[in-house]
C-alpha positions as CSV (number, residue, x, y, z in Angstrom):
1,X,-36.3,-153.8,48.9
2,X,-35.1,-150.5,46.8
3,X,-36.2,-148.3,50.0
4,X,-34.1,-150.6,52.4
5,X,-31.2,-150.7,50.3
6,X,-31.3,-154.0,48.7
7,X,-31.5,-154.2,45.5
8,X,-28.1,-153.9,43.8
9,X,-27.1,-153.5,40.0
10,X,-23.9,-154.4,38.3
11,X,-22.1,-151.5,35.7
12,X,-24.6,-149.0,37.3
13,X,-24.7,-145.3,35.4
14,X,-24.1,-142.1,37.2
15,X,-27.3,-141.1,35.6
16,X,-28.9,-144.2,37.3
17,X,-27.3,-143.4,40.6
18,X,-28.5,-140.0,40.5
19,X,-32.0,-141.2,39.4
20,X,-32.3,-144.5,41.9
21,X,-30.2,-142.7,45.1
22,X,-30.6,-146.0,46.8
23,X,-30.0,-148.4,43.9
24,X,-26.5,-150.5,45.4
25,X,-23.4,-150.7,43.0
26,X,-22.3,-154.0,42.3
27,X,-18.8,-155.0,41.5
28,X,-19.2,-158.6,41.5
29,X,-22.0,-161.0,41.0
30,X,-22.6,-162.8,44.8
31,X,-25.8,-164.4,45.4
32,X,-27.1,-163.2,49.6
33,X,-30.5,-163.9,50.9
34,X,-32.7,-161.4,51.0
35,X,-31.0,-159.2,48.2
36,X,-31.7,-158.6,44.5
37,X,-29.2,-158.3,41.8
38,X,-29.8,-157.0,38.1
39,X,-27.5,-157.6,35.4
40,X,-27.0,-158.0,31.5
41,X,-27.1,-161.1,29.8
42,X,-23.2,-160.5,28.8
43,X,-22.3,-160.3,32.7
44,X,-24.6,-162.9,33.6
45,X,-23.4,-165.9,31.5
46,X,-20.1,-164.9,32.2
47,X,-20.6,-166.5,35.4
48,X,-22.6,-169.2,34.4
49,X,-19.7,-170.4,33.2
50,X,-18.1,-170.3,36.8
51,X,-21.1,-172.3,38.9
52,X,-21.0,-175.5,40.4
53,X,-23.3,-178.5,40.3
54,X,-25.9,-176.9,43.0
55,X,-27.4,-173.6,41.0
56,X,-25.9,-170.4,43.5
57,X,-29.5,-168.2,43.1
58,X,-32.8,-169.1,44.7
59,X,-34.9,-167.6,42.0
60,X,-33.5,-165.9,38.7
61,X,-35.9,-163.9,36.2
62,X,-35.3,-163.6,32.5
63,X,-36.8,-160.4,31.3
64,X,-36.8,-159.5,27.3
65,X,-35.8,-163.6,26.7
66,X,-37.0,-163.1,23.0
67,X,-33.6,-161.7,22.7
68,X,-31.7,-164.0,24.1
69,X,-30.1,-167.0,22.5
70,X,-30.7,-170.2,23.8
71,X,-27.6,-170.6,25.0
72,X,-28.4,-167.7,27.3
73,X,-31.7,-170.0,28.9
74,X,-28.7,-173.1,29.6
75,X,-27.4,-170.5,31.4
76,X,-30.2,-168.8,33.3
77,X,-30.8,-172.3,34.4
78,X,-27.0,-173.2,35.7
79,X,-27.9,-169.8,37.9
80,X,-31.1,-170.5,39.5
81,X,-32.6,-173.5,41.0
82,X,-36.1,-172.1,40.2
83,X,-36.6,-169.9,36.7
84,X,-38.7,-168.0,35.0
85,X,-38.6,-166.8,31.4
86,X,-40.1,-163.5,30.3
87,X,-40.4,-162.6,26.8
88,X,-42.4,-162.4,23.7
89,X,-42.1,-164.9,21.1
90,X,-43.8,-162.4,18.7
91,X,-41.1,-159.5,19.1
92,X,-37.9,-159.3,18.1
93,X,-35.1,-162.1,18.0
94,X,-31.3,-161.6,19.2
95,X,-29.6,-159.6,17.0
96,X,-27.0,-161.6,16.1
97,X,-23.6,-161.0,12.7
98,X,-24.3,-164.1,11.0
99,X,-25.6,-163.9,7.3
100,X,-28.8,-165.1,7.5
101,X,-28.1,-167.7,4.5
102,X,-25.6,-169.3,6.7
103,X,-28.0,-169.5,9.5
104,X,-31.1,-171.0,7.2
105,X,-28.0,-173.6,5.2
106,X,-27.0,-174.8,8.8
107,X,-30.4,-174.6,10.3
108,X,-29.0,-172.7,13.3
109,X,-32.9,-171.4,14.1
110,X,-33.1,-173.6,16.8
111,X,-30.0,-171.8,18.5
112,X,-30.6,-168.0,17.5
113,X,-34.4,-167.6,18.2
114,X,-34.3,-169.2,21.7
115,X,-37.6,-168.3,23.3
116,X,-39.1,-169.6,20.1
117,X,-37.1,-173.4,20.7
118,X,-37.7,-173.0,24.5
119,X,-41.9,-172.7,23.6
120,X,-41.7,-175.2,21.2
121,X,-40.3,-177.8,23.2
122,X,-43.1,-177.9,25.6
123,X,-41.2,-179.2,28.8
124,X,-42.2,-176.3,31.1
125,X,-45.2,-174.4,31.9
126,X,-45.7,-171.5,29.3
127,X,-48.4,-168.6,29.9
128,X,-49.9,-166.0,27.7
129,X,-50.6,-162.9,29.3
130,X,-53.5,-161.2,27.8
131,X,-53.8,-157.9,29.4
132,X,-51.6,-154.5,27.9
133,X,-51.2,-151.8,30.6
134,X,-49.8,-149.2,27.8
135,X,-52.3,-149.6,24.9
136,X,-55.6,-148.0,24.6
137,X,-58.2,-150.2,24.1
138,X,-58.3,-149.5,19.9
139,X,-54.7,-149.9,19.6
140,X,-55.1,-153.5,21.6
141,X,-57.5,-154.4,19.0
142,X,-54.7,-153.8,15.9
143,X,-52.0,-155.2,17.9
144,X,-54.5,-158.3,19.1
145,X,-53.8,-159.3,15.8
146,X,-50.2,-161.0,16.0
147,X,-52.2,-162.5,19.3
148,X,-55.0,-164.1,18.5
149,X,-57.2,-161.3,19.3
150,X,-57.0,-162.6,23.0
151,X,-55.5,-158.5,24.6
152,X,-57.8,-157.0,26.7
153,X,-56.5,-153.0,28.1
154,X,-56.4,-152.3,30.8
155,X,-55.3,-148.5,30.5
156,X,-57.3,-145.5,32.5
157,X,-60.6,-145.3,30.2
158,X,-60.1,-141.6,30.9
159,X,-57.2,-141.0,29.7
160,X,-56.7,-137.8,27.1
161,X,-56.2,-139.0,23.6
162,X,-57.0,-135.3,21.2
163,X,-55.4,-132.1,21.5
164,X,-57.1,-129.0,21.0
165,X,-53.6,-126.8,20.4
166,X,-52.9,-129.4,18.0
167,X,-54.0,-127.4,14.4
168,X,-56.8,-129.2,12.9
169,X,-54.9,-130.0,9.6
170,X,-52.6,-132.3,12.3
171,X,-55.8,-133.6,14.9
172,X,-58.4,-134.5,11.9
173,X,-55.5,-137.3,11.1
174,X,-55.3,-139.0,14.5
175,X,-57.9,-140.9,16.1
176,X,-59.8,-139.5,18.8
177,X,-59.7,-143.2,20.8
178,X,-56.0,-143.5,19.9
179,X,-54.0,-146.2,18.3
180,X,-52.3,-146.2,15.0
181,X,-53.4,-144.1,12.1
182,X,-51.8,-144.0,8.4
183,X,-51.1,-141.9,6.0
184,X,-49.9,-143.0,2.3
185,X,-47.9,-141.2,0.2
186,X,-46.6,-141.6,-3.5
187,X,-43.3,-142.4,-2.4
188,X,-40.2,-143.3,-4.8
189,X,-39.4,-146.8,-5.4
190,X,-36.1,-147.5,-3.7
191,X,-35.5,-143.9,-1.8
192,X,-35.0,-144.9,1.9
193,X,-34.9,-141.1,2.8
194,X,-37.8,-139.3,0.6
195,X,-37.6,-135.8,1.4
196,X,-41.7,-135.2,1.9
197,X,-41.6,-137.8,4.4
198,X,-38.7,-136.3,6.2
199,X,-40.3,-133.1,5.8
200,X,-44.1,-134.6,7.5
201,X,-42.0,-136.6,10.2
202,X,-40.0,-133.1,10.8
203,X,-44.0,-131.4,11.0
204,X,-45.5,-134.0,13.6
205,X,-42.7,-133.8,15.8
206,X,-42.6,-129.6,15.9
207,X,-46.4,-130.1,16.2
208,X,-46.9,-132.5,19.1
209,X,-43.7,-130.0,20.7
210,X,-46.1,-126.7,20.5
211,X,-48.7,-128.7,22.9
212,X,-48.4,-127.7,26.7
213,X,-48.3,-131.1,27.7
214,X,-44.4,-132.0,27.1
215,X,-45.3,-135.5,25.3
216,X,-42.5,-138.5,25.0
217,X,-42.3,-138.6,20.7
218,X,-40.3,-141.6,19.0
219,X,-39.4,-141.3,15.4
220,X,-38.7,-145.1,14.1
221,X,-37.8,-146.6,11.3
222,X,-36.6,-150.2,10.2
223,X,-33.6,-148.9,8.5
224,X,-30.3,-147.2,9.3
225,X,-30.1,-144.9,6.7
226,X,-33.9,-143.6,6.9
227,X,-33.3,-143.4,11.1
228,X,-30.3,-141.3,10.2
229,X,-32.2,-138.9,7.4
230,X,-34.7,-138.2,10.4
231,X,-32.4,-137.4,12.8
232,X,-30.4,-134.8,10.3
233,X,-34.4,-133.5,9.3
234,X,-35.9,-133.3,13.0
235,X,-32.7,-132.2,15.5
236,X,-31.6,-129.5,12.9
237,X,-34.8,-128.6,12.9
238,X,-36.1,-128.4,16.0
239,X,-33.1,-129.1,18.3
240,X,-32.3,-131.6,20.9
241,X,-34.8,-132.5,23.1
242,X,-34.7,-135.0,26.0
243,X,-38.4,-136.7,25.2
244,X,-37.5,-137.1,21.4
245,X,-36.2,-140.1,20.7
246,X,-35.0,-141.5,16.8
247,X,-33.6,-144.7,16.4
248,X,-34.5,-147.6,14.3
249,X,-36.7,-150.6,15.5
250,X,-34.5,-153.0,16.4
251,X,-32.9,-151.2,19.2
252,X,-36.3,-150.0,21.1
253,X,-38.1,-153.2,22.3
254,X,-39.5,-152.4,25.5
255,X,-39.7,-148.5,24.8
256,X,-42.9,-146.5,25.8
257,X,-43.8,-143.6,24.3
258,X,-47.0,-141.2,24.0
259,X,-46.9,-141.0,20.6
260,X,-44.9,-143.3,17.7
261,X,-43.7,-142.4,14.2
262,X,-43.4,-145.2,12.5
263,X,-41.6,-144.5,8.6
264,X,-41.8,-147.4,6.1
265,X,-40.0,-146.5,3.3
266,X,-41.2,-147.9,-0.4
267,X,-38.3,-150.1,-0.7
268,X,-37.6,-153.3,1.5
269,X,-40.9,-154.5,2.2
270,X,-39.7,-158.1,3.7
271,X,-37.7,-156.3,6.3
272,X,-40.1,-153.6,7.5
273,X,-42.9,-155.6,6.9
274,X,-41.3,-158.3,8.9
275,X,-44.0,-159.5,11.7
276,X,-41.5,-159.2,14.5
277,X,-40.1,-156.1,13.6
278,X,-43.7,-154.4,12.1
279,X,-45.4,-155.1,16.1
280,X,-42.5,-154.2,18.1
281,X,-42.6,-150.8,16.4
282,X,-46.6,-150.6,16.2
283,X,-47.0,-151.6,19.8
284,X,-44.7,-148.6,21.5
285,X,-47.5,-145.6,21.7
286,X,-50.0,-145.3,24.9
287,X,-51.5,-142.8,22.7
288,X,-51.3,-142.6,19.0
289,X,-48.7,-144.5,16.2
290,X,-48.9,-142.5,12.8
291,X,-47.6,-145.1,9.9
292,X,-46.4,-143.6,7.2
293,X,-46.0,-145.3,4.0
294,X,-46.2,-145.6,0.2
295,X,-49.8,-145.2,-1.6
296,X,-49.7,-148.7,-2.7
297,X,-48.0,-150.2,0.0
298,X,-51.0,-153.4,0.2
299,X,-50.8,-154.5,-3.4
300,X,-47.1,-153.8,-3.6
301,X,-46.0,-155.3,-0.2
302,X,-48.5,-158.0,-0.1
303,X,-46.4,-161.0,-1.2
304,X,-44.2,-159.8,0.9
305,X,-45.8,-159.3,4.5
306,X,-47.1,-161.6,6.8
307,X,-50.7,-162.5,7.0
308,X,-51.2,-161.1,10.3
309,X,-49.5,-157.5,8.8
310,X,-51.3,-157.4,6.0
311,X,-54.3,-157.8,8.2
312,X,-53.5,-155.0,10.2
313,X,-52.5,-152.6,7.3
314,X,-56.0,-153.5,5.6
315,X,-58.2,-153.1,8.1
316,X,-56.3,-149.6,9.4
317,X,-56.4,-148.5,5.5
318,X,-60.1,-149.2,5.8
319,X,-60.9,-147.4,9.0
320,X,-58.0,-144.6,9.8
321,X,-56.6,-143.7,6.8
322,X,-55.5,-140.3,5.2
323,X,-53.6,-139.9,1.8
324,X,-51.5,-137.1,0.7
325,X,-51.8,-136.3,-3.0
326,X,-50.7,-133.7,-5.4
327,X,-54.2,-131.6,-6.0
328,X,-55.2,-130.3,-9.1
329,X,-54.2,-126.8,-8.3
330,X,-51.2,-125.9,-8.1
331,X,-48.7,-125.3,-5.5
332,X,-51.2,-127.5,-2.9
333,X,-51.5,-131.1,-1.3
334,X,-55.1,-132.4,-1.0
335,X,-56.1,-135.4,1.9
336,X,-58.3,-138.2,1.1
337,X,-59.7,-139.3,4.6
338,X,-61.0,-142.5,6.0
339,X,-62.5,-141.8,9.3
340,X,-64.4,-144.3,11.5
341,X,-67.5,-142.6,12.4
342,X,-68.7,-142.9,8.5
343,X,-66.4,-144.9,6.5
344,X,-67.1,-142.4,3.8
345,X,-63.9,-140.8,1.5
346,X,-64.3,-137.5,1.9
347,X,-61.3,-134.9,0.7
348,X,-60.2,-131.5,1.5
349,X,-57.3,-129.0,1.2
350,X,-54.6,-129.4,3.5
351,X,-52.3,-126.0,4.4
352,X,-48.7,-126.8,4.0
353,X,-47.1,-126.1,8.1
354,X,-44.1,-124.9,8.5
355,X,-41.6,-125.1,11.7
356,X,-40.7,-121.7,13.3
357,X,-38.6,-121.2,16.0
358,X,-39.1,-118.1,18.0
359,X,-37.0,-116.7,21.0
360,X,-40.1,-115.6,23.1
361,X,-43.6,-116.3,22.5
362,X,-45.1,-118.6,20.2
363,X,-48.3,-119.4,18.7
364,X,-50.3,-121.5,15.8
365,X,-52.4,-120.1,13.4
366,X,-55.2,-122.0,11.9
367,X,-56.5,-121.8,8.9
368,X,-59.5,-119.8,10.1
369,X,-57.1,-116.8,11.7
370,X,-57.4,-118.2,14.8
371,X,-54.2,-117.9,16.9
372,X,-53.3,-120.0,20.4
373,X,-50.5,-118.9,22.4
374,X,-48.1,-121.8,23.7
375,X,-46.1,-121.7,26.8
376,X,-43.1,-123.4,24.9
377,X,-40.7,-120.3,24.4
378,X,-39.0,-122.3,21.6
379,X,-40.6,-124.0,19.3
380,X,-44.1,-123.5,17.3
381,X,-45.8,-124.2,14.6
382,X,-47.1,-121.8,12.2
383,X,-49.4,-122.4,8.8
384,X,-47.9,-120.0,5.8
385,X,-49.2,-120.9,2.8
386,X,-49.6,-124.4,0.5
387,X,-46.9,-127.2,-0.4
388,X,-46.8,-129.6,-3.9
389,X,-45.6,-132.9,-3.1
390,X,-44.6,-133.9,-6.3
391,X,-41.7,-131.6,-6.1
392,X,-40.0,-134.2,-3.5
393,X,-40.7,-137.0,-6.0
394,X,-38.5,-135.6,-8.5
395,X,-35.7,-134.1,-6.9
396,X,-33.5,-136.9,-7.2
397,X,-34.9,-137.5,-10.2
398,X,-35.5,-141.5,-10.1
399,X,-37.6,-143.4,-12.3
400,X,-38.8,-145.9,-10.8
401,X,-40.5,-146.8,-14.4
402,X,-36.3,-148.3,-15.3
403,X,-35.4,-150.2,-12.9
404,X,-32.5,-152.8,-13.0
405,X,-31.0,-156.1,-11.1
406,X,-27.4,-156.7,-12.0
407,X,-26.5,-160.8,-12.3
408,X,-23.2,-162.0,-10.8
409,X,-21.4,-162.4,-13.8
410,X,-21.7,-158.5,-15.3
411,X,-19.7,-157.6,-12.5
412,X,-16.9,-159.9,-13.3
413,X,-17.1,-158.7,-16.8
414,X,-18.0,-155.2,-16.3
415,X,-16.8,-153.9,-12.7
416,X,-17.9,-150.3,-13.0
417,X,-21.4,-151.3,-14.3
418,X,-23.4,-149.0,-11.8
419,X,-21.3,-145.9,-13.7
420,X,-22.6,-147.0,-16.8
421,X,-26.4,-147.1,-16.2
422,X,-28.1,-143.9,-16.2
423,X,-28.4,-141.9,-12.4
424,X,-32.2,-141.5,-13.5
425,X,-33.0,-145.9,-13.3
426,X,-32.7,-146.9,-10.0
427,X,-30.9,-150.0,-9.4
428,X,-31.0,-153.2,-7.4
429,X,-28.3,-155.1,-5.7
430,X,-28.8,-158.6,-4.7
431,X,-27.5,-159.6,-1.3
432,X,-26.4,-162.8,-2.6
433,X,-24.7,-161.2,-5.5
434,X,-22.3,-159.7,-3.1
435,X,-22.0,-162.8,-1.2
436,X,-20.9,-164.7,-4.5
437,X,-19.0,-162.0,-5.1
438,X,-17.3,-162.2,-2.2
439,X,-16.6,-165.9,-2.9
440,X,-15.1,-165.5,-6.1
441,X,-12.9,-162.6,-5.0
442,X,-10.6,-165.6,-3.3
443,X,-11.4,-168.8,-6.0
444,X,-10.6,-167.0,-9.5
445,X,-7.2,-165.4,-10.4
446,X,-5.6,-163.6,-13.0
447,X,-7.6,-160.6,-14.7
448,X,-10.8,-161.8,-13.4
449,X,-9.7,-161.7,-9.6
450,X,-8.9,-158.4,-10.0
451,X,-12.3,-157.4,-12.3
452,X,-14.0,-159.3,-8.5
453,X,-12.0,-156.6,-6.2
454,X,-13.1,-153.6,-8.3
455,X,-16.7,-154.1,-8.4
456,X,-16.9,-154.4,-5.2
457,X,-14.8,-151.6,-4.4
458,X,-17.4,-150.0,-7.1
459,X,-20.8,-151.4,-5.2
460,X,-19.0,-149.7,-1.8
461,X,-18.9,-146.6,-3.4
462,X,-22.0,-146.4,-4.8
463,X,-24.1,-147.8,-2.4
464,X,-24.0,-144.0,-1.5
465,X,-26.0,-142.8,-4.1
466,X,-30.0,-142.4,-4.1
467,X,-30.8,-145.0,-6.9
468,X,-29.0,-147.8,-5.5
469,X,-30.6,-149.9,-2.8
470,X,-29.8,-153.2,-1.6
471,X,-32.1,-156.2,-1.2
472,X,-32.1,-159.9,0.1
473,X,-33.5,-162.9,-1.0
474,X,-37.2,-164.0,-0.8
475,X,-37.3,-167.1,-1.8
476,X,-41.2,-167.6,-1.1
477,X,-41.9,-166.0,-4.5
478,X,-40.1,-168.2,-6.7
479,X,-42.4,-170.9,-8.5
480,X,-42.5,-174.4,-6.4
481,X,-41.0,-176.3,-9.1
482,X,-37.6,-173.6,-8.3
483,X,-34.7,-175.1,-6.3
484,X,-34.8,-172.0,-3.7
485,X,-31.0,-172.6,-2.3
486,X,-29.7,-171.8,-5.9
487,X,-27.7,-168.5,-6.2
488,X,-29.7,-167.5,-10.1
489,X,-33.2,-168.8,-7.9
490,X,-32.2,-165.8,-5.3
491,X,-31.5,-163.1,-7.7
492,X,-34.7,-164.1,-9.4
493,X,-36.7,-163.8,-6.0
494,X,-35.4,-160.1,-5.8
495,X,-36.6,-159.7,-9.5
496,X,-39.7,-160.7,-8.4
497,X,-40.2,-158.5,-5.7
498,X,-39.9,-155.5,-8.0
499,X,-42.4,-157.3,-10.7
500,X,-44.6,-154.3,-10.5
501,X,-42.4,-151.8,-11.3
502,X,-41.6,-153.7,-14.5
503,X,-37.6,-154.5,-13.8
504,X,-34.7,-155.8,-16.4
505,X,-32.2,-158.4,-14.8
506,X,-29.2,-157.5,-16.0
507,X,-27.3,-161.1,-17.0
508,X,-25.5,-163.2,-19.5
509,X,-26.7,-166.1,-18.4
510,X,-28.9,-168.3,-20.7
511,X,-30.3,-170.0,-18.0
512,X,-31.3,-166.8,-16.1
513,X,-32.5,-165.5,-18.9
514,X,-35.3,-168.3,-19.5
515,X,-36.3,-168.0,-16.2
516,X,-36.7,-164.9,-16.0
517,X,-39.0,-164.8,-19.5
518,X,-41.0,-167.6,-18.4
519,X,-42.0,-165.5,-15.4
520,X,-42.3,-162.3,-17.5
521,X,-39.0,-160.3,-16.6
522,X,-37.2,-158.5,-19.0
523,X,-33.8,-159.3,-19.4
524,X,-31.1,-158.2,-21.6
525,X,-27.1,-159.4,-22.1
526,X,-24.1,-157.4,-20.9
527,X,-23.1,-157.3,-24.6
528,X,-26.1,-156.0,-25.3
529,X,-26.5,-153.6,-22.9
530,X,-23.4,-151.8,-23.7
531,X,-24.2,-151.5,-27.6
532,X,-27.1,-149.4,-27.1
């Protein structure tokens, strides 16, 4: 149909048009026999809204329908007097500006996750399609997790999966069969951009860019800030380049790629860790997916991850793991493998790499003096001596041991209360404090309106800083007996989530405050706080 000039697509790109010379423009959606028309969702239910009582389209497909709402499938069925749905239930949902509170208090599920409402309702033949054309056999046993183990690949068995320019301090991490590896770093609570792992991401990238083979790379991340970190590390580093892609997770369903980054900062855990979100970006690679994550990321995260996650995460720690540790020497990193042939820990000195961009000719030098050339005139990798990790732990100087949750009611009291904690604690911000914040900023009056208007104005501000992050609710951790739709119950959850790192809620409420001792967090008064 593309040969014979009859496939036609509305908005089309001049990048398109130079890529797809036969690909028609379309100005107006116009059902003809014998022709094929692709659109957007937007377009598309645009003129839903136009049709008759007799559907105009023979046949109309649905392609990525886990993001549409299910308004969108009412409207894919206006269109097309036979339908069919294609999607994944077990990838992401529309992305939608509704706080998610508001969604859960009005049960609007049903209407946001439509694929979900559309399988549940049972009135039309669903199929499960078991075989992946893009992962290699070993990652279609991780990702057959979220699928009840039921994917079967069929990719080329001979397909190349090591790299022998690929210095051995880089290959010994990956998996000569492909599919995700991991390696765990001690990463500081609360830092969405940790320098070392901007500094490994930056390493990978220059390192799968020194091979002959010009591989497609994605860099991905969960959150905006950490995507934009990478970007700033990796482009300045190693310039623009047309098969590196960064972006965060959310806006990449249906991307292939040779080889995945995926960065999971040690902050967050219910969002990264969401199932959705975690196999969308684990399921990318044809090759390999490198996870890179805190050292503790299974006892930490674990009442926070879906059972199907922490599933994955164990049995990857357990098979295809590598940590980076400070050594005992000084001024070098040590790795503690977990390899599959053995199953035995073994460790060994790794050389710190460093990028080098060269004019002409390049080459790698391994640690034995050996030296490959490259035919990439730009960028190379070269080994120059040893790194200590712990440096990046401290350079923004958080301690993660003082960490604090600021109640509602401080910041009515106490606007600039993020000022007055020291830079070294790291701090928590509730999402539903700012919601009630938001609330009161238009019920109270007088001095205490205005006290609303400057914390917030305050939070704004310093949401820029390192030791501030920002969390939502979990409300599965709070104790059954716990109303979880109460404002204190939320902040409580968040408390909760950082019960490890041994967190004071900051609040002047009583009842808070025997909550919060009955399930052994610290609190301690406003009053209080400021005498010391």
């Amino acid at each position: 149909m593309l040969e014979a000039g009859r496939v036609y697509k509305t908005k089309m790109s001049v990048d398109e048009a130079k890529e797809l010379p036969r690909l028609q423009n379309l100005k107006q959606i116009t059902p003809e026999k014998g022709k094929l028309i692709l659109a957007t969702f937007y377009i598309t239910s645009g003129e839903a809204n136009n049709v008759g009582p007799v559907p105009p389209f023979d046949i109309v497909i649905m392609d990525e329908a886990s993001q549409a709402l299910l308004a969108m499938f009412a409207a894919v069925k206006l269109l097309g007097k036979k339908t069919l749905f294609v999607g994944d239930p077990n990838q992401l949902s529309p992305v939608i500006s509704l706080n998610s509170d508001r969604i859960a208090r009005r049960n609007y599920h049903f209407y946001v996750d439509g694929i979900v409402s559309m399988n549940a309702l049972g009135s039309i033949p669903a199929y499960s399609l078991t075989t992946t054309y893009r992962l290699p056999e070993r990652a279609a046993t991780f990702t057959g997790i979220f699928y009840d183990n039921i994917l079967v690949s069929a990719q080329d068995k001979t397909k190349k999966f090591t790299f022998e320019e690929l210095p051995q301090e880089f290959g010994s991490i990956l998996n000569p069969q492909g599919g995700p590896s991991m390696i765990k770093m001690d990463l500081p609570l609360g830092d969405k951009k940790p320098q070392s792992v901007l500094t490994l991401s930056t390493l990978f990238v220059s390192a799968f860019l020194s091979l002959k083979e010009k591989l497609r790379i994605s860099v991905l991340s969960g959150y905006i800030e950490t995507t934009k970190a990478l970007q700033k590390s990796i482009f300045q580093t190693v310039g623009n380049h047309s098969n590196i892609l960064i972006d965060t997770v959310s806006r990449i369903q249906g991307l292939t790629t040779d080889v995945t980054i995926y960065v999971i900062p040690n902050t967050g855990y219910s969002f990264s860790l969401d199932k959705r979100l975690f196999n969308v970006a684990t399921s990318r690679a044809t090759r390999h997916t490198i996870i890179i994550c805190d050292t503790n990321i299974l006892s930490n995260g674990k009442a926070l991850m879906n059972y199907d996650v922490f599933q994955f995460l164990s049995k990857l720690n357990e098979t295809q793991s590598v940590r980076i540790l400070p050594s005992v020497k000084s001024n070098q990193i040590a790795l503690e493998n977990r390899m599959d042939e053995n199953n035995e820990l073994q460790q060994k000195d790794i050389v710190q790499t460093i990028v080098s961009v060269q004019q002409e000719e390049v080459s790698v030098s391994g640690k034995d003096g050996t030296v490959i050339k490259t035919d990439n005139p730009k960028i190379g990798v070269k080994v120059v001596g040893f790194v200590d990790l712990t440096k990046f732990k401290s350079k923004k100087g958080i301690r993660s041991e003082k960490t604090y949750i600021i109640d509602t009611n401080v910041f009515v009291e106490c606007p600039d209360i993020c000022n007055k904690i020291d830079k070294g604690c790291l701090i928590i911000l509730s999402a539903k404090v700012i919601d009630e914040l938001d609330k009161l900023k238009i019920t109270l009056e007088g001095s205490n309106k205005e006290n609303v208007n400057k914390a917030l104005s305050s939070i704004n501000k310093a949401l820029n800083r390192p030791n501030i992050s920002f969390e939502v609710a979990n409300t599965q951790l709070l104790p059954a007996d716990f109303n979880r739709r109460s404002p204190d119950n939320m902040i409580l959850s968040v408390a909760l989530k950082y019960k490890d790192s041994k967190p004071t809620l900051l609040t002047s409420d009583n009842g808070l405050q025997i909550k919060c001792k009955g399930l052994g967090i610290k609190t301690i008064s406003l009053k209080d706080f400021l005498r010391r």
